[in-house]
C-alpha positions in Angstrom: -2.0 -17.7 -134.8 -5.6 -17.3 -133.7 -6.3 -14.0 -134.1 -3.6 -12.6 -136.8 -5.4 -9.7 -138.9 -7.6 -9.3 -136.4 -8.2 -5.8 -134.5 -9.3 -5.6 -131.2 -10.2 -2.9 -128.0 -9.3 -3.5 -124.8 -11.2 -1.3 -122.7 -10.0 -1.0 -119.4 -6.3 -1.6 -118.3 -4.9 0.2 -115.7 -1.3 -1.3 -115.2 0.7 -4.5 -116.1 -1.5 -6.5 -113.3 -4.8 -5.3 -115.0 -6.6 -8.4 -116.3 -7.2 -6.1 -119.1 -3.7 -6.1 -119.9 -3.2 -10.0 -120.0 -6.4 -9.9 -122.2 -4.2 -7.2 -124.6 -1.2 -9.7 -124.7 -2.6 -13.2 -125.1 -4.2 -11.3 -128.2 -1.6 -9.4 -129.5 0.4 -12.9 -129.2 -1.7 -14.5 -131.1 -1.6 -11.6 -133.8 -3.7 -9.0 -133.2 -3.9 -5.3 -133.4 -5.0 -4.1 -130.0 -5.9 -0.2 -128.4 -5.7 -0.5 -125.3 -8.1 1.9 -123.2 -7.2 3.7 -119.6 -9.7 5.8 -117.7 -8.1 9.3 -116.7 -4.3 10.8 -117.3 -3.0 9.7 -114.2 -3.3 6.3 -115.9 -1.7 7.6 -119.3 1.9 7.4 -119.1 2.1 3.7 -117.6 -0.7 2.3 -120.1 1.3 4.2 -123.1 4.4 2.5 -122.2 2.8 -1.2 -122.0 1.0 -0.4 -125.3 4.2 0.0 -126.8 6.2 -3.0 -125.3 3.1 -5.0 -127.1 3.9 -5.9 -130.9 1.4 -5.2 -134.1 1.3 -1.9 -133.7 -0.6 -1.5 -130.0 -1.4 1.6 -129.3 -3.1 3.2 -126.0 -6.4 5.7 -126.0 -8.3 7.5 -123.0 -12.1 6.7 -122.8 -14.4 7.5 -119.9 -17.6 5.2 -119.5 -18.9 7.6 -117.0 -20.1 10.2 -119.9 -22.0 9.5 -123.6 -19.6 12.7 -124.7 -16.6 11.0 -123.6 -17.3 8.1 -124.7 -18.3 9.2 -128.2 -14.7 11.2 -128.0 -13.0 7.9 -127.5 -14.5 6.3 -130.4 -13.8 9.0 -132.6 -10.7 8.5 -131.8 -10.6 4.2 -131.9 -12.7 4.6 -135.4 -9.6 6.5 -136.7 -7.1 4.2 -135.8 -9.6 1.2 -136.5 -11.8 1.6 -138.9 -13.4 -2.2 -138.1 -13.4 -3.9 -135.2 -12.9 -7.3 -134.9 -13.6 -8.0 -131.1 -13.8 -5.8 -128.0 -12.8 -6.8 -124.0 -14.6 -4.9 -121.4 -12.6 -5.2 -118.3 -14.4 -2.2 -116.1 -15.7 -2.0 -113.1 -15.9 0.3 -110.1 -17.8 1.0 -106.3 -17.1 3.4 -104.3 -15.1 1.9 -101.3 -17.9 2.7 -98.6 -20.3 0.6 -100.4 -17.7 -2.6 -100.1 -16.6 -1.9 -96.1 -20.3 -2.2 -94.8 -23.3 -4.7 -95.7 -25.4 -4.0 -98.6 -28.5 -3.2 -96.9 -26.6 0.3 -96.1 -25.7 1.0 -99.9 -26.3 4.4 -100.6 -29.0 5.4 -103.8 -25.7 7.1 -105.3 -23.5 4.6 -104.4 -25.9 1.6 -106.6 -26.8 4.4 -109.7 -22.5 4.6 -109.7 -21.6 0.8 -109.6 -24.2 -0.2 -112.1 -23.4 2.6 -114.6 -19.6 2.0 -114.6 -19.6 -1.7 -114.4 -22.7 -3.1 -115.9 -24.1 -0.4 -118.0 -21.1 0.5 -119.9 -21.0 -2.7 -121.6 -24.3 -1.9 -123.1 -22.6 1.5 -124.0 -19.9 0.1 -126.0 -21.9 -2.4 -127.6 -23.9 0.1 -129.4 -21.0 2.1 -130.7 -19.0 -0.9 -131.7 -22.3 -2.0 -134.1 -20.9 0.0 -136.8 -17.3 -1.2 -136.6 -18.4 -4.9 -136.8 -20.2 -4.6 -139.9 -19.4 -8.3 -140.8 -19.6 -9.7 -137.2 -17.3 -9.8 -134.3 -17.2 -10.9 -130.5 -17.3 -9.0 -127.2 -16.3 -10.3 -124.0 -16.5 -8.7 -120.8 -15.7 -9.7 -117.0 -17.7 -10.8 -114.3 -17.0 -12.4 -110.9 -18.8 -15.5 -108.4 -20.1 -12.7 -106.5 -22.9 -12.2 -109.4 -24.6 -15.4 -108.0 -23.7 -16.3 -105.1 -23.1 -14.0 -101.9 -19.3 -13.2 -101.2 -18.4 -11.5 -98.1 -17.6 -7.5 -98.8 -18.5 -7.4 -102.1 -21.6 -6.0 -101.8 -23.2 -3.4 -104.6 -21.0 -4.9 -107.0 -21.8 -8.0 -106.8 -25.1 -6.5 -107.8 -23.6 -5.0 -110.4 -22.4 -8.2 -111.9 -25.8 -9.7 -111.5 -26.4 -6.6 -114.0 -23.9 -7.2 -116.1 -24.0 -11.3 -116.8 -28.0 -10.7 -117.5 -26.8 -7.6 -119.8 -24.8 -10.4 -121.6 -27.2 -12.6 -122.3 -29.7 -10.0 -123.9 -26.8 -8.2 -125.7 -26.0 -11.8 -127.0 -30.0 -12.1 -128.1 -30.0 -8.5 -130.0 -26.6 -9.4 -131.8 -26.4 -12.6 -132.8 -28.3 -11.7 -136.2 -25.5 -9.6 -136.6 -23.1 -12.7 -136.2 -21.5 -10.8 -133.1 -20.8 -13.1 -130.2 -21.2 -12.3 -126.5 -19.8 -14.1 -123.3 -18.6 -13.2 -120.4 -15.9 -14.8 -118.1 -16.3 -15.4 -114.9 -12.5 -15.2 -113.0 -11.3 -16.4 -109.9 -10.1 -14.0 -107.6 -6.8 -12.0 -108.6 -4.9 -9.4 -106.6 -5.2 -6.2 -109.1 -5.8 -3.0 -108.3 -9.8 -3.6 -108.3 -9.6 -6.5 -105.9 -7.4 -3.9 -103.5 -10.8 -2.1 -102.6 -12.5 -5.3 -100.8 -12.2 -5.9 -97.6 -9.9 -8.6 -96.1 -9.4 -10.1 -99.7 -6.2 -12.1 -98.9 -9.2 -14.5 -96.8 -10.7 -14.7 -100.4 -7.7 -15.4 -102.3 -6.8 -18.2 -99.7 -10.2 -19.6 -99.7 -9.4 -19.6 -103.4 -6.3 -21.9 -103.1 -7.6 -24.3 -100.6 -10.9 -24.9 -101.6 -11.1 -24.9 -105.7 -10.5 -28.3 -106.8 -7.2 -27.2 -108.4 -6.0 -25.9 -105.1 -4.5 -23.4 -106.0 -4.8 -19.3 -107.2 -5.8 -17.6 -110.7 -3.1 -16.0 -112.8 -4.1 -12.8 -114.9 -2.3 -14.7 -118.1 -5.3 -17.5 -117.7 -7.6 -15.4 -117.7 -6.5 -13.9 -121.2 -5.8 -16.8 -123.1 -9.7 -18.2 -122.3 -10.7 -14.5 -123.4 -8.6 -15.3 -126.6 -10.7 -18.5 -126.7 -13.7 -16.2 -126.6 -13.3 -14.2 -129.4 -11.7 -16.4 -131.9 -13.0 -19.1 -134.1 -12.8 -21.8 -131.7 -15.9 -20.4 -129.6 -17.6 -19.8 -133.1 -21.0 -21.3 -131.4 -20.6 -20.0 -128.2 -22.6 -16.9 -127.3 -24.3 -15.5 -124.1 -22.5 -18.1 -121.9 -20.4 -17.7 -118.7 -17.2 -19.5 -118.9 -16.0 -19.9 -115.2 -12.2 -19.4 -115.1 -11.4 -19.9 -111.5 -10.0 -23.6 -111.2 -13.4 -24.8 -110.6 -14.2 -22.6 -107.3 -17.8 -22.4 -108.4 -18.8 -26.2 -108.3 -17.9 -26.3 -104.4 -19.7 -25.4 -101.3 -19.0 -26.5 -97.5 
């Protein structure tokens, strides 16, 4: 097993689609202690319950990005139940829906500060409160999306936001690799989860997906957490500040 002994936080999952949640089980399959994190009660109940179909141990914590107070509550909380960290998925991102309907040269001042904070600032966020949990190095991983560098219909602030966040990777990877703690980011195809349900007409993109990605054909959520697996193992032991494209080579085609 790749990861057996190891603990991990998956920060994130919202329900059995999540690819949060395909991050937690490729891991715990391959024998690791996860916590899995949901954003809000009204998430609590169904993330509990996968938490506990997972084995190790798997348990499930609220943390909020939105606040430092929150967020230091949550790790309070993760620090108790994991004393060290071994390797950390951020799988969080949000927009509010009227900055994904328009064009972005309408995106609202509030609407950019929101996107930013919750999907590309938070990394930075977690980074520094996980420094003391890694003590002997570790690996974070978090998830990005085409839309960071290249221009995809209706995606608008956030794909902004993932500009944010793949740069925030590569200086994260700069500060911490002294510490022997590795950061990537993956880069996945488009998936229908309940993210993807906020952009407009994303069955087109999902269908572009299939036709035109040189395996012709869609992105499952269980691919996606077996190359984060990959990620923070000992197999990627070299690799840090890199963008691994999971999205049956989409990326290397244009017209």
């Amino acid at each position: 097993m790749l990861l057996k002994g190891r603990n991990g936080i998956i920060f994130g999952v919202a329900n059995k689609r999540s690819i949060a949640f395909a991050c937690a089980q490729a891991a715990a399959e391959q024998g690791a202690r996860v916590i899995l994190t949901y954003q809000g009660e009204r998430l609590a109940e169904g993330v509990r319950e996968l938490a506990a179909g997972l084995p190790n141990g798997a348990i499930a914590l609220p943390c909020d990005v939105g606040s430092d107070a929150a967020l230091d509550e949550a790790f309070v909380a993760i620090t108790k139940e994991m004393p060290s960290v071994d390797f950390a998925v951020h799988s969080l991102a949000f927009a509010q829906r009227e900055e994904l309907e328009g064009e972005f040269v309408q995106t609202s001042r509030a609407g950019f500060a929101i996107a930013h904070e919750i999907s590309a600032y938070s990394l930075a966020a977690i980074a520094q409160r996980l420094l003391p949990l890694m003590p002997n190095g570790g690996a974070l991983v978090t998830m990005s999306y085409l839309g960071a560098v290249r221009v995809v219909p209706h995606y608008n602030v956030m794909g902004v936001a993932k500009a944010a966040l793949e740069a925030s990777v590569r200086y994260l990877a700069a500060d911490l690799g002294p510490r022997n703690i590795r950061v990537n980011a993956i880069s996945a195809g488009p998936i229908r989860t309940l993210a993807a349900s906020g952009i407009s007409d994303f069955s087109t993109v999902l269908t572009l997906a299939k036709t035109r990605s040189p395996l012709r054909r869609g992105i499952e959520a269980s691919e996606v957490g077996d190359a984060a697996v990959f990620l923070v193992s000992d197999l990627s032991r070299a690799i840090t500040g890199d963008v691994l494209y999971v999205d049956g080579g989409f990326h290397i085609t244009s017209f």
